[in-house]
C-alpha positions as CSV (number, residue, x, y, z in Angstrom):
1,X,5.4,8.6,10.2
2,X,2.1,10.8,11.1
3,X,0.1,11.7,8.1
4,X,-1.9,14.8,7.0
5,X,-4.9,15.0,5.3
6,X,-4.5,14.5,1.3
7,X,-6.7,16.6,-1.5
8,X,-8.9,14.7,-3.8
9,X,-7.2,13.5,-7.3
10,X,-10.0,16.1,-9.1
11,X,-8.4,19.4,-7.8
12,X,-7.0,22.1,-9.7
13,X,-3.7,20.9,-11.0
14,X,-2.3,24.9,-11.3
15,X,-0.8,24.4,-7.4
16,X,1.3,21.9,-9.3
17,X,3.2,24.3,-11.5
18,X,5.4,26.0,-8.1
19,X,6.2,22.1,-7.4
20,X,6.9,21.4,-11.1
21,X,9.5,24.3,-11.4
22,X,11.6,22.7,-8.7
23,X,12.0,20.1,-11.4
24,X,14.3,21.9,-13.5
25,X,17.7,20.0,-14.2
26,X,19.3,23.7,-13.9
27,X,17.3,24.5,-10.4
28,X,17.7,21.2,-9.3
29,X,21.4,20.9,-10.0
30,X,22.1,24.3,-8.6
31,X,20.3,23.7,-5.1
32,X,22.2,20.2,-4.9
33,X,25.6,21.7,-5.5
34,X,24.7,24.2,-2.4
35,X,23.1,21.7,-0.8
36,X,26.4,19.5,-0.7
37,X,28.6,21.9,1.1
38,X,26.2,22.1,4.1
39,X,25.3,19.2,7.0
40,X,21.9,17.2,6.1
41,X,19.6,19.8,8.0
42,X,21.2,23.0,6.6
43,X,20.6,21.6,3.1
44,X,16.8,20.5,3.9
45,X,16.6,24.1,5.6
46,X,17.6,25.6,1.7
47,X,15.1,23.2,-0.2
48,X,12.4,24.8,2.0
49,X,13.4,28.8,1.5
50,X,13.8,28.0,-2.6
51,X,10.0,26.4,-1.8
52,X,8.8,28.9,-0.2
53,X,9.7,31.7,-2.0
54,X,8.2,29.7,-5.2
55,X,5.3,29.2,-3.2
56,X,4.3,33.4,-2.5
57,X,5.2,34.1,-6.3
58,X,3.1,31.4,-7.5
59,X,0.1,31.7,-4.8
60,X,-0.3,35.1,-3.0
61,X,-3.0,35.8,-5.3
62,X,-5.3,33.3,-4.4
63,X,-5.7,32.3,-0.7
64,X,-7.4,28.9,-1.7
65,X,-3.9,28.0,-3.3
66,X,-1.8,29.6,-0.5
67,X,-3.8,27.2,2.1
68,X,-3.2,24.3,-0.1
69,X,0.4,25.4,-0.4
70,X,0.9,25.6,3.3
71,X,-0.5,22.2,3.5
72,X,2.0,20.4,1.0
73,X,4.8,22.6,3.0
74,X,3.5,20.8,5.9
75,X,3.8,17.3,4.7
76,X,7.0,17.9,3.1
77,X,8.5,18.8,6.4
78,X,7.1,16.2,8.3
79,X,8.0,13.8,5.4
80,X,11.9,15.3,5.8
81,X,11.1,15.0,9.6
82,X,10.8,11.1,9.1
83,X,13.7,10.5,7.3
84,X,15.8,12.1,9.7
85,X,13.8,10.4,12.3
86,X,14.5,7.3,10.7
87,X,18.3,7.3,11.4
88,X,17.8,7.5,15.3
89,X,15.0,4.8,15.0
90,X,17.6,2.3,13.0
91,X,19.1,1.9,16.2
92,X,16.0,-0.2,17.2
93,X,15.6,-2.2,14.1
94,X,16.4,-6.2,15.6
95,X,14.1,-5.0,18.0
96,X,11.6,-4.5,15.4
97,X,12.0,-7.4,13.0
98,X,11.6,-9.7,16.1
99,X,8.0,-8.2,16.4
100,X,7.4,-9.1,13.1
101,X,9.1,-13.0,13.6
102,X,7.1,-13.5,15.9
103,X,3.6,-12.8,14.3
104,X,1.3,-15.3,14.0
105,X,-1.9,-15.1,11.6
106,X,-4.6,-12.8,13.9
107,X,-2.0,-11.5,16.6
108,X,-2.6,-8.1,15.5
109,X,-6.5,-8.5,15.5
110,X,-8.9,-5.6,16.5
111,X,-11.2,-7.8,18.4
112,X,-14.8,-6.0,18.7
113,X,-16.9,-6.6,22.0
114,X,-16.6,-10.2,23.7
115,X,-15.1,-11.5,20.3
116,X,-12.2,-13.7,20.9
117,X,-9.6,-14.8,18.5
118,X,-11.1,-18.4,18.1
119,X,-14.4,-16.9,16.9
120,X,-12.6,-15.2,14.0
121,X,-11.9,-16.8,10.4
122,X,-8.2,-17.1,10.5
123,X,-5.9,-18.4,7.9
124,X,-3.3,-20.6,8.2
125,X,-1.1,-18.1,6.4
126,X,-1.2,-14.4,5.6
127,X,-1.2,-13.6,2.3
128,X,-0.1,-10.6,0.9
129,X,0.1,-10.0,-3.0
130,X,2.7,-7.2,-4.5
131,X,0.9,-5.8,-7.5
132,X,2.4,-3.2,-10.4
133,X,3.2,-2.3,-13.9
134,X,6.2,-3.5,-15.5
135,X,9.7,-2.7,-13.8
136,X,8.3,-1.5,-11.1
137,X,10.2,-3.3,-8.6
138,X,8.2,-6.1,-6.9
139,X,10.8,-9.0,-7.9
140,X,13.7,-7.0,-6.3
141,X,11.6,-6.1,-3.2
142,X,10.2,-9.1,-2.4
143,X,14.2,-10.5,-2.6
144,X,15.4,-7.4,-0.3
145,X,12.2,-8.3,2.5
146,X,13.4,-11.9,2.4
147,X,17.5,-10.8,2.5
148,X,16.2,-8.4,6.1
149,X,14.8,-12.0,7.5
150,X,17.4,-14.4,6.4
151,X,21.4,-14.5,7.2
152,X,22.0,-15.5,3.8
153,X,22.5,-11.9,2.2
154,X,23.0,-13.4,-1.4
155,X,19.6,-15.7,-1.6
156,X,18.4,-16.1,-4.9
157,X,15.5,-15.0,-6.4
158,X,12.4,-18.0,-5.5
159,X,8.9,-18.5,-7.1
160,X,6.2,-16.8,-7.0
161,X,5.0,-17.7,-3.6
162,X,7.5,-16.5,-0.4
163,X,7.1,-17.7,2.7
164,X,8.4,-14.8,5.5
165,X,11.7,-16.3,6.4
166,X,12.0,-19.4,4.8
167,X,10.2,-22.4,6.2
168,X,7.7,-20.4,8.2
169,X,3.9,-20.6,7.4
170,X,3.1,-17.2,8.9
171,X,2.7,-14.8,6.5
172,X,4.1,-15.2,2.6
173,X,4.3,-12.5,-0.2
174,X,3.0,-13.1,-3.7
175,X,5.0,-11.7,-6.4
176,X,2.2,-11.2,-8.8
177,X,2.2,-10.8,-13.4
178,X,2.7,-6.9,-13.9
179,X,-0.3,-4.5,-14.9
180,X,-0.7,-4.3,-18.3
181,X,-1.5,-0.7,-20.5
182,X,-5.1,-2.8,-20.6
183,X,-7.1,-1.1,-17.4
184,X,-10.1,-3.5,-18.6
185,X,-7.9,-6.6,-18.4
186,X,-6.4,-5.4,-15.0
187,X,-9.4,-4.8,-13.7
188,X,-10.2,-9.4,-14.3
189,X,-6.7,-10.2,-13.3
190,X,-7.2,-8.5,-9.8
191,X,-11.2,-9.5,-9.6
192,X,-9.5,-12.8,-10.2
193,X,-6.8,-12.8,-7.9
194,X,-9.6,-11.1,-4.8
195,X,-12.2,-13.2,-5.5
196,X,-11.0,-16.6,-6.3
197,X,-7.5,-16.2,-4.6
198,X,-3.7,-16.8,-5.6
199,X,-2.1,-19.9,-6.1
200,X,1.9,-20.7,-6.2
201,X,3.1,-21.1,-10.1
202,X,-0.9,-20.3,-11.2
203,X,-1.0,-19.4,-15.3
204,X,-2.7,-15.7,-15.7
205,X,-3.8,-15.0,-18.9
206,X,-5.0,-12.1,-20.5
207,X,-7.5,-10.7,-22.8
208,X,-4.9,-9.0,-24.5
209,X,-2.3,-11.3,-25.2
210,X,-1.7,-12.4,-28.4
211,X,-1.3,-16.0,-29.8
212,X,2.4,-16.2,-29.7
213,X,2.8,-14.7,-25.5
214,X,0.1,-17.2,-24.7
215,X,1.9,-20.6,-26.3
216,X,5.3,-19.4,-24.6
217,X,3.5,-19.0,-21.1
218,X,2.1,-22.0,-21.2
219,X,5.0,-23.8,-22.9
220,X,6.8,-22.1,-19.2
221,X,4.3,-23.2,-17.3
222,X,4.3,-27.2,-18.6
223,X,8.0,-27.0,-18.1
224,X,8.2,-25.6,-14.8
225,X,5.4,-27.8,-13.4
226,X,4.8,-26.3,-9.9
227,X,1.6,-25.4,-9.5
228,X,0.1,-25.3,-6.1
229,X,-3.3,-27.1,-5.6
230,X,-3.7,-24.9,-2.6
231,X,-5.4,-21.6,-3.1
232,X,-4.8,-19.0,-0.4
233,X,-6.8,-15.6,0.2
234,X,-5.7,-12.1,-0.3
235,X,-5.6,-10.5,3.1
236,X,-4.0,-7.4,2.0
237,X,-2.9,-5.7,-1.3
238,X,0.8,-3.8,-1.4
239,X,1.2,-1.8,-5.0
240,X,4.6,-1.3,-5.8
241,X,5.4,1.6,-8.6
242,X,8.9,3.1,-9.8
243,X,9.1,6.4,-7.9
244,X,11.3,7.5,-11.3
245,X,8.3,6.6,-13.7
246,X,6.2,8.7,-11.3
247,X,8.5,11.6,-11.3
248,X,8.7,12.1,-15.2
249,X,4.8,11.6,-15.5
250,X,4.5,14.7,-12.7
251,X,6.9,16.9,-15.1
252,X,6.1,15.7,-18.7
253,X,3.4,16.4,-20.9
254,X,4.0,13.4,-23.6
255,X,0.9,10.8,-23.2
256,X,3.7,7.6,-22.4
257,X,4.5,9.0,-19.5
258,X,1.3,10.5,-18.0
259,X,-0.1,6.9,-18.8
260,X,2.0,5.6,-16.0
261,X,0.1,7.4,-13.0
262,X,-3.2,6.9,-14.8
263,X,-2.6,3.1,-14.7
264,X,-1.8,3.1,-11.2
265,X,-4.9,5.2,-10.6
266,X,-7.0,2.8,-12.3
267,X,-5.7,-0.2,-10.8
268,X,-5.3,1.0,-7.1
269,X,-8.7,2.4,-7.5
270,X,-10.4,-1.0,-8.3
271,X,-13.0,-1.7,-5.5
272,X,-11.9,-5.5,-5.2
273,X,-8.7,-4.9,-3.8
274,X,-10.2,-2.5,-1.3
275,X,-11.5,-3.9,2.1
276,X,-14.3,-1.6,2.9
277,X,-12.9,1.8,3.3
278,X,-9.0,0.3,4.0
279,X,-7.2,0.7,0.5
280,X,-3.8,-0.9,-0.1
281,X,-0.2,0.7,0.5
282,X,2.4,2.0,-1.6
283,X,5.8,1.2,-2.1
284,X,8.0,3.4,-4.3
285,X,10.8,1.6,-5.6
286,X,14.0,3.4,-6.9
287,X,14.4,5.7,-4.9
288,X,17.9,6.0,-4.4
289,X,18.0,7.6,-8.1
290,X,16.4,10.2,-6.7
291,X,17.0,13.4,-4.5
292,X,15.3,13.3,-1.2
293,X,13.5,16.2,-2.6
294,X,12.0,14.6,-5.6
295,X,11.3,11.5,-3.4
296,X,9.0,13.5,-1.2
297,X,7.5,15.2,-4.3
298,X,6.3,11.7,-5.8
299,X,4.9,10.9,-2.6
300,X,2.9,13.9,-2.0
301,X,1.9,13.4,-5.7
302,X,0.5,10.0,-5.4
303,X,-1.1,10.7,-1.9
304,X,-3.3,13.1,-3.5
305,X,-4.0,10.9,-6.7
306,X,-4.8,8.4,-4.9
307,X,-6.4,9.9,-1.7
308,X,-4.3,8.4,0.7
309,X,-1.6,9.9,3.5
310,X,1.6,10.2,1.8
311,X,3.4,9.9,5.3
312,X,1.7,7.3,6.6
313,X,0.3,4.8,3.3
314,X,3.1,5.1,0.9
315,X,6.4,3.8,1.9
316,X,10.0,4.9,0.4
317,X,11.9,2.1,0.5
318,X,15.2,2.7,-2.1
319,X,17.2,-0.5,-3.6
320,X,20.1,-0.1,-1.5
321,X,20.1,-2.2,1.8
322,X,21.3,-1.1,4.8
323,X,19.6,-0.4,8.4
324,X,17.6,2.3,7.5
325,X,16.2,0.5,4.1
326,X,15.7,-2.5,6.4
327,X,13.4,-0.6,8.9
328,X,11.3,0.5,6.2
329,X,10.8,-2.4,5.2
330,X,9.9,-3.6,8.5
331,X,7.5,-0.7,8.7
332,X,5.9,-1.9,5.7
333,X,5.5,-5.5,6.7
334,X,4.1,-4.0,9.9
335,X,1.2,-1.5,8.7
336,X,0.3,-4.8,6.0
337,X,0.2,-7.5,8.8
338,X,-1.6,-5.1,11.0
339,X,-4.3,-4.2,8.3
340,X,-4.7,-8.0,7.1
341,X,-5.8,-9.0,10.5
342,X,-7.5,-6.0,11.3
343,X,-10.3,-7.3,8.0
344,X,-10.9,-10.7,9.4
345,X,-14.0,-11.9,9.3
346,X,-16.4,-13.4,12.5
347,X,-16.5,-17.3,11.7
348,X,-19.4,-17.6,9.7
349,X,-21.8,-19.5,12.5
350,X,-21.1,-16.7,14.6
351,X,-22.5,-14.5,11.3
352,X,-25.1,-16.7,11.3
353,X,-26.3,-15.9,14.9
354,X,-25.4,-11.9,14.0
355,X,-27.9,-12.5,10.9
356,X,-30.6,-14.0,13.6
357,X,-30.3,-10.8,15.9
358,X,-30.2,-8.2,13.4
359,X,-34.1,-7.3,13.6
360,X,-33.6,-7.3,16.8
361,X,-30.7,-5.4,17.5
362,X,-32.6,-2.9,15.1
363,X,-36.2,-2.8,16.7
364,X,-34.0,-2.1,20.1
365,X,-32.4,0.5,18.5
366,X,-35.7,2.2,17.4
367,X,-36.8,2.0,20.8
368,X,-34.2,3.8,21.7
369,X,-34.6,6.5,19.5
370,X,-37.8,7.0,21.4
371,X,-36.5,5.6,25.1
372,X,-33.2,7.9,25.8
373,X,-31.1,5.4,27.7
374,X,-33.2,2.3,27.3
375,X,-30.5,0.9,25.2
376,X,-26.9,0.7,25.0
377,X,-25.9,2.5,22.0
378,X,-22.6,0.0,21.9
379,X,-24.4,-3.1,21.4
380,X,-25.7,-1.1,18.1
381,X,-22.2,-0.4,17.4
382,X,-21.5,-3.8,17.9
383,X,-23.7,-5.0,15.3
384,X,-22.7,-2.3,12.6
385,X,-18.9,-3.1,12.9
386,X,-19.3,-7.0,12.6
387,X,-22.0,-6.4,10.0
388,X,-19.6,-4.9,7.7
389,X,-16.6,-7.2,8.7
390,X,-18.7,-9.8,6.7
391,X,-19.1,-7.9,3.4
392,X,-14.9,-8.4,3.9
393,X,-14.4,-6.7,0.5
394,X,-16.5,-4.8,-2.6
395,X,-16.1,-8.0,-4.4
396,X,-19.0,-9.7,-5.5
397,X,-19.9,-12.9,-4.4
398,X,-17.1,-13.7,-2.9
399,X,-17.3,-16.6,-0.3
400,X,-14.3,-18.6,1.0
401,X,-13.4,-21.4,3.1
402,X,-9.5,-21.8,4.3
403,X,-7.4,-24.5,3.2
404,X,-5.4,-26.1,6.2
């Protein structure tokens, strides 16, 4: 699933207009009715000539668009590439899910210098929260991840707090209260959720809601009774959106439906769900009401929104499950697990010692600025990398201890 490099969410929207003619119910219709009558490659093959001819009509007169062009045909083919590629790799999904079975909390660590894995901070459980607007999915995926783990096909829906399979302590996926239109009161529920952690059956109320929402929640909340008293971590953040949403905010102009990508800007954007640099993934959900086509417009779309590679950050996975769905999935699981323990923290004695050697470690290194080769430039590296492994995200004052 290689990835490409993504524009910024500030450039000139005209190189959208070629994309956003291909959105035509007449166009569309008409290259899915020739499209039917060939094999899968032959009608991928016609998508691309009816692109490409767009593409010189709209573009040959500026070569800063034409090179941006080429670069979205790029990523569509290699996005068209994957799906194909995804039917041969099916054949290897048990294969797969056993890998993720069999992870334990820091398997996947990136372990910097003589660091082993006891002289890292981690938790008993993974804990990954799904996060997105209304109706974007994350109920129905979090049942279709647990259905790929579990021989029961037909399990019913469970709290908020799922452990990955059932009974394991390993990892567990938090089905989080959906974005509101609010971006102020998103911005306090995930602060909230970063900062102080999730808890199983927690109340979250906000701002925003009025005097009637707020007496039925807790009225819910009294009669369900099952709030946790442990508080786990956020060790990665997985935003799920409605790729359909997405698709009519790309081709209308009305302000309800551009207000869908700007709140998922906005929210995926917030610095607290960030660790460092690493951002969160996306799924797109609904996919299967969509052409292939379309599906590789939204994620081109949101890659460049959001700044991320839409072939290797945002995941398709449709509603349907079958083998393909269910390697997604995997996939999914894979990049989040991977990314949670790769932003584990030292144990904080050991930052405690890195603290101590810090002037050190920098009057060394201006030695060395003056002594070529009187210092090893990786024990400097060494320093900077565990250095910010301990500012673990943009949160402020943020300071944990795990629960066993």
């Amino acid at each position: 699933m290689g990835g490409d490099i993504v524009s910024p969410p500030g450039e000139d929207s005209s190189s959208d207009q070629g994309l956003s003619q291909l959105s035509s119910p007449r166009l569309r219709d008409g290259l899915s009715m020739k499209a039917e009558s060939c094999t899968s490659n032959e009608g991928d093959k016609l998508l691309f000539q009816q692109f490409d001819e767009m593409g010189q009509r709209n573009f040959s007169a500026s070569l800063d668009l034409g090179t941006d062009q080429r670069r979205r045909e790029n990523v569509f083919r290699e996005i068209f590439r994957s799906y194909d590629e995804l039917r041969i790799r099916s054949q290897g999904l048990e294969e797969a899910k056993s890998k993720i079975l069999g992870y334990t909390p820091g398997s996947w660590i990136e372990k910097v210098g003589s660091l082993e894995l006891s002289d890292y901070d981690v938790p008993p459980t993974t804990s990954l929260i799904l996060v997105g607007p209304k109706g974007s999915g994350k109920s129905s995926l979090v049942n279709r991840i647990s259905k790929v783990f579990e021989d029961d096909k037909f399990a019913s829906e469970r709290a908020q707090e799922y452990m990955i399979p059932r009974g394991s302590t390993s990892f567990c996926l938090y089905d989080t209260r959906s974005l509101s239109n609010d971006s102020h009161d998103n911005i306090e529920m995930l602060k909230h959720w970063m900062t102080r952690g999730v808890r199983h059956g927690e109340l979250i109320i906000r701002n925003s809601d009025g005097p009637s929402l707020r007496t039925r929640m807790k009225f819910k909340a009294i009669k369900n009774s099952c709030v946790s008293s442990e508080r786990r971590k956020v060790n990665f953040v997985i935003f799920v959106v409605n790729g359909l949403s997405v698709l009519k905010s790309m081709i209308n102009d009305e302000d309800a439906d551009k207000q869908y990508t700007e709140l998922i800007a906005s929210a995926f954007n917030c610095p607290y769900v960030s660790f460092r640099d690493d951002k969160p993934l996306i799924v797109v959900s609904h996919g299967d009401l969509l052409s292939r086509f379309d599906r590789a417009r939204v994620r081109i779309h949101l890659g460049e929104l959001l700044g991320i590679p839409p072939t290797k950050q945002i995941f398709d996975i449709p509603d349907k499950l079958d083998p393909e769905t269910e390697l997604r999935i995997v996939d999914m699981l894979r990049y989040s697990l991977e990314h949670a323990d790769k932003n584990l923290p030292p144990k904080p004695w050991f930052m405690n010692k890195m603290n101590k050697l810090t002037p050190w470690v920098l009057k060394c290194a201006d030695c060395a600025t003056v002594h070529a080769g009187s210092f090893s430039s990786s024990i400097i590296n060494f320093a900077f990398v565990i250095g910010t492994r301990s500012c673990y995200h943009f949160g402020k004052g943020a300071s944990w201890a795990y629960s066993s």
